[in-house]
Structures are given as structure tokens and as C-alpha cells.
C-alpha positions as CSV (number, residue, x, y, z in Angstrom):
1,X,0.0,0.0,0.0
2,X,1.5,3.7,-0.7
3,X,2.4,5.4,2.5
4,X,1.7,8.8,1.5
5,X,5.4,9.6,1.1
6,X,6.8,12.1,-2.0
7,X,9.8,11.2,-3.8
8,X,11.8,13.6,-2.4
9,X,10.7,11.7,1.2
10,X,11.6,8.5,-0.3
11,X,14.1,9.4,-2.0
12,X,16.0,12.4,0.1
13,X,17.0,14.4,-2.5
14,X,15.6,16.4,-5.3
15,X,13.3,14.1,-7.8
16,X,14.3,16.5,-10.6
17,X,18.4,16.1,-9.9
18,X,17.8,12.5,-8.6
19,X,19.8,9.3,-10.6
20,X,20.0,5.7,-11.1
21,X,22.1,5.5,-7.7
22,X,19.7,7.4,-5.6
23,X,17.2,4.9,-6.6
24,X,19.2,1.7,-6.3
25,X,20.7,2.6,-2.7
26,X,16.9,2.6,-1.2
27,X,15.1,-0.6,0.2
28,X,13.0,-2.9,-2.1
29,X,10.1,-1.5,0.2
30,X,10.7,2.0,-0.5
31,X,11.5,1.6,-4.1
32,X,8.2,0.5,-4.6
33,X,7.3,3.5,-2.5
34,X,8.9,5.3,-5.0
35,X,7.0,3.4,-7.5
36,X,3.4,4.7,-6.1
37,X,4.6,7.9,-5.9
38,X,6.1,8.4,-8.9
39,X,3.7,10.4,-11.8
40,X,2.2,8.7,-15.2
41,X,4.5,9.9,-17.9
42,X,2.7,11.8,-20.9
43,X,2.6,8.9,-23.2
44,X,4.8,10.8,-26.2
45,X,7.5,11.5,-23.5
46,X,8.7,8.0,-24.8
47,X,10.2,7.7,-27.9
48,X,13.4,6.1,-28.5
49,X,15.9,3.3,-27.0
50,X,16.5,4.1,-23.4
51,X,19.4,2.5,-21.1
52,X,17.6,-0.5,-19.1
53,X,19.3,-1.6,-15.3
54,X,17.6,-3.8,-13.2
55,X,17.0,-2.9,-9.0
56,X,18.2,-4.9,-6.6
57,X,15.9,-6.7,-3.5
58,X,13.1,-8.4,-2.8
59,X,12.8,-12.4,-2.1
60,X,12.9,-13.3,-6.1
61,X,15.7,-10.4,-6.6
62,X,18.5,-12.9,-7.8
63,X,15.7,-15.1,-9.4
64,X,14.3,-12.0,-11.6
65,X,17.9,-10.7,-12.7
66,X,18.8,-14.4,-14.1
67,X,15.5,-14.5,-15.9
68,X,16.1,-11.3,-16.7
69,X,19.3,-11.1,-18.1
70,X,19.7,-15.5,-19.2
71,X,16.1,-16.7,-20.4
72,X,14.1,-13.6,-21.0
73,X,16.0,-13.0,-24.0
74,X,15.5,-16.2,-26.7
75,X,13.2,-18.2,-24.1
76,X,16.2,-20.8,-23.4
77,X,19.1,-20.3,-20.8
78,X,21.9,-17.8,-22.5
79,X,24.3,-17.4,-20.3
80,X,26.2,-15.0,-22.8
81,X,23.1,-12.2,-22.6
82,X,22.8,-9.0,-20.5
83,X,19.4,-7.1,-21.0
84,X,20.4,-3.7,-21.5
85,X,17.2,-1.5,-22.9
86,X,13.8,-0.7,-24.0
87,X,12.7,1.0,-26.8
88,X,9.4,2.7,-27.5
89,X,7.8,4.7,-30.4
90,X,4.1,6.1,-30.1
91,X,1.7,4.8,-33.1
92,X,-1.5,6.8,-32.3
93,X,-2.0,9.0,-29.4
94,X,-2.2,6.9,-26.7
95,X,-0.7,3.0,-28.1
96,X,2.4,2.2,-29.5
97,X,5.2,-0.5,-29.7
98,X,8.4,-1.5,-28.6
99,X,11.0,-3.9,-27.7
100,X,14.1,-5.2,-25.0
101,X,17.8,-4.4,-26.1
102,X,20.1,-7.2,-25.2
103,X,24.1,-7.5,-25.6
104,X,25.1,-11.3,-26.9
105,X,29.3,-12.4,-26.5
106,X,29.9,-14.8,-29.2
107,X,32.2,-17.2,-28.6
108,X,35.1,-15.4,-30.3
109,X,34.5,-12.6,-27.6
110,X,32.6,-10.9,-29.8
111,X,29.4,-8.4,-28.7
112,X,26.6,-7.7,-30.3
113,X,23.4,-5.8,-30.1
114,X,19.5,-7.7,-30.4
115,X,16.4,-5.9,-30.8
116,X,13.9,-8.6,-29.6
117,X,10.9,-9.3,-27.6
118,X,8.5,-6.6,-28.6
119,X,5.8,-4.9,-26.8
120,X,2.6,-3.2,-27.0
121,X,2.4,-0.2,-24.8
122,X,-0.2,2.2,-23.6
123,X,-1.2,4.6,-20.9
124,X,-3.8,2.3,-18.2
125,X,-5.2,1.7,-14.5
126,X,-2.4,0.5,-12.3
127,X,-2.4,-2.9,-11.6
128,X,0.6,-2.9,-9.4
129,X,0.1,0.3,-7.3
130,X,-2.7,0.3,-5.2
131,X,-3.1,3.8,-5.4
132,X,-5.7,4.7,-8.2
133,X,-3.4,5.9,-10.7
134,X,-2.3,4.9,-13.9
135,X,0.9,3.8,-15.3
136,X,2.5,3.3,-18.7
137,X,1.8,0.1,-19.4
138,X,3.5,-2.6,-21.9
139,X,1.8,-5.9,-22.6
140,X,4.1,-8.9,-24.1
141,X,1.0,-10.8,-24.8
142,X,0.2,-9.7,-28.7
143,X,3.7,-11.1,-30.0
144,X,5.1,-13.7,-27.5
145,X,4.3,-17.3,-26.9
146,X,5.3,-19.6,-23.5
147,X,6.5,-17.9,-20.2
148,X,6.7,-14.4,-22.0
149,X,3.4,-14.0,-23.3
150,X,2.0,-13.3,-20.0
151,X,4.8,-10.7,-19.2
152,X,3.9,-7.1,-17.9
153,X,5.5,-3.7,-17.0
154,X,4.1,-0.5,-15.9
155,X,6.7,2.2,-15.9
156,X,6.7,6.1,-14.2
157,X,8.5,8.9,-14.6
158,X,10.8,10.5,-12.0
159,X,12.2,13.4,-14.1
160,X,12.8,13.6,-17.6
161,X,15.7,11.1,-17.7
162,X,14.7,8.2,-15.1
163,X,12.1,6.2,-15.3
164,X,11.3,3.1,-12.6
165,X,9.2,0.7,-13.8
166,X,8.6,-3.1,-12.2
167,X,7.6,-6.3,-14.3
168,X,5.9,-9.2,-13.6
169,X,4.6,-12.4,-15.0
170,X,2.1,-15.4,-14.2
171,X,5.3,-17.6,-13.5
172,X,6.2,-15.7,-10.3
173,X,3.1,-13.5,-9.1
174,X,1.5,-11.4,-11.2
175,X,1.2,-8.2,-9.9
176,X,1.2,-8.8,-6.9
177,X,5.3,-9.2,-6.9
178,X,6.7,-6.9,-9.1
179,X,10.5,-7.0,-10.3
180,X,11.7,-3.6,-10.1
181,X,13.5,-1.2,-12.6
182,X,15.1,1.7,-13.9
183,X,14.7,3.4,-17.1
184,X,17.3,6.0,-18.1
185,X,17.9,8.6,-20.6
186,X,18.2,10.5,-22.7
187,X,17.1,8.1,-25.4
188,X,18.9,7.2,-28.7
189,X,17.4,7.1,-31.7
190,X,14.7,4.2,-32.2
191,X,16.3,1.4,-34.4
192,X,13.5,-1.2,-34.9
193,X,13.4,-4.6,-33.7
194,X,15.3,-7.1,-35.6
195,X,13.3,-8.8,-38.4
């Protein structure tokens, strides 16, 4: 349940100066303090490929970063993949698209970039904050089959470069134990996923 708290209570400094670190150093309880209090960004405010880290705690924390970072990816365990990004582009006024940025080591040491697992996005009714606000919402469901397809994330906006968002899926929840997140930018261009 939110406490009440703003995010300069949560977070103890200024929202508008605050970073990735402010957010990370805070418990999983407050982050998701944070979470509530954070406001529904204007759905055009995303547009581009933003840098994707995850945030630490919670029970499944260690759980959620290998899914994360090793399956999430192709579906099958890849220990050679870091997720590293989201990308978003607006299609009407209030949908749009997306999809996860992910760095792959080849065997010869290699890096390289995929633009994979898209998403539908939109602006919607909270289903993680219990606060009567909505969130910007992405929905794997439309182009993902198995685990994935019942993936969710609702994201908010902290200032105009950092963004904390929390997923979930049927396989360890739902909603009702969110992963937590942090978006930051500003974004580079939007590339496309890869066909």
C-alpha cells in the first residue's frame, strides 16, 4: 500500500536532480514507495531506446535478474546475454510499440546488439500500485508465446531522464510481486526490432 510519502521523502533528494544510484541505494520497500509515488508519464515523452538496469531486493531479486538477463532473452538459458534496454515509439495517441535491447558475446569474444521481444504499450489503471493511478503500461501478450506472453511492466516517470518501472509475469506472481526497474535517458534514436 503507498504510504503517502513524495519522492523527495523517499528518496532524500531532489526528484528532478535525482539518478539511477539514488534509486538503487533505497530498500526494495521503499523503491516501490517510490513506484506509487512516482507520476504517469505523458505517453509521447517515450520515444526512443532508453538504457535498461535492473534494481536490486526483494525475495525473487537474484531469481528476476537471471530471468532477466539468461532466459528472458531467446526463451532458453543464455548465459552470454545482459538485457540492457527498452525502446518505444508512439503509433497513435495513446498506443504504441516497442521492444528489450540485449548484448550477446559470441564465442570469439565478440558483442553484439538484439532488438527482440516486442511490446505493445499504452497509458492504463495500475495494476501494481494500489493507489488509483495509472501507469505506462507494456503488454508482451500480442507477440510472445510460452513464459513471455504473459509478461507485464508499468513504468513512471521520475524526471525527464529516469524512469522506474517493475515487471511481472504469471510464473512468479503477477502483480502482486513486481520486479523492479530503472529506465534512463536520454534516449537514442529508435532502431527497430530485428526482423
Amino acid at each position: 500500500e503507498p504510504d503517502g510519502r513524495t519522492m523527495a521523502q523517499i528518496l532524500g533528494v531532489d526528484p528532478q536532480t535525482a539518478t539511477y544510484d539514488d534509486v538503487e541505494k533505497l530498500s526494495r520497500k521503499d523503491k516501490m514507495q517510490l513506484f506509487y509515488a512516482a507520476k504517469t508519464p505523458d505517453f509521447k515523452t517515450f520515444n526512443g531506446e532508453y538504457e535498461a538496469r535492473l534494481l536490486s531486493g526483494g525475495i525473487l531479486g537474484n531469481s528476476s535478474a537471471l530471468f532477466t538477463h539468461h532466459v528472458f532473452p531467446t526463451g532458453l538459458v543464455t548465459l552470454s546475454t545482459q538485457w540492457i534496454g527498452k525502446a518505444f515509439k508512439g503509433n497513435t495517441i495513446d498506443n504504441g510499440q516497442g521492444y528489450n535491447i540485449f548484448t550477446e558475446k559470441s564465442s570469439d569474444k565478440n558483442t553484439s546488439t538484439l532488438h527482440i521481444r516486442p511490446m505493445r504499450t499504452s497509458i492504463g489503471d495500475s495494476k501494481i500500485g494500489k493507489d488509483g493511478k495509472q501507469s505506462f503500461l507494456v503488454d508482451y501478450s500480442f507477440d510472445n508465446t510460452g513464459t513471455i506472453n504473459s509478461m507485464r511492466d508499468e513504468i513512471r516517470q521520475i524526471n525527464s531522464n529516469l524512469f522506474i518501472g517493475a515487471g511481472y509475469m504469471g510464473l512468479g506472481g503477477g502483480s502482486i510481486n513486481p520486479a523492479p526497474f530503472a529506465l534512463i535517458g536520454p534516449p537514442n534514436p529508435w532502431v527497430g526490432p530485428d526482423l
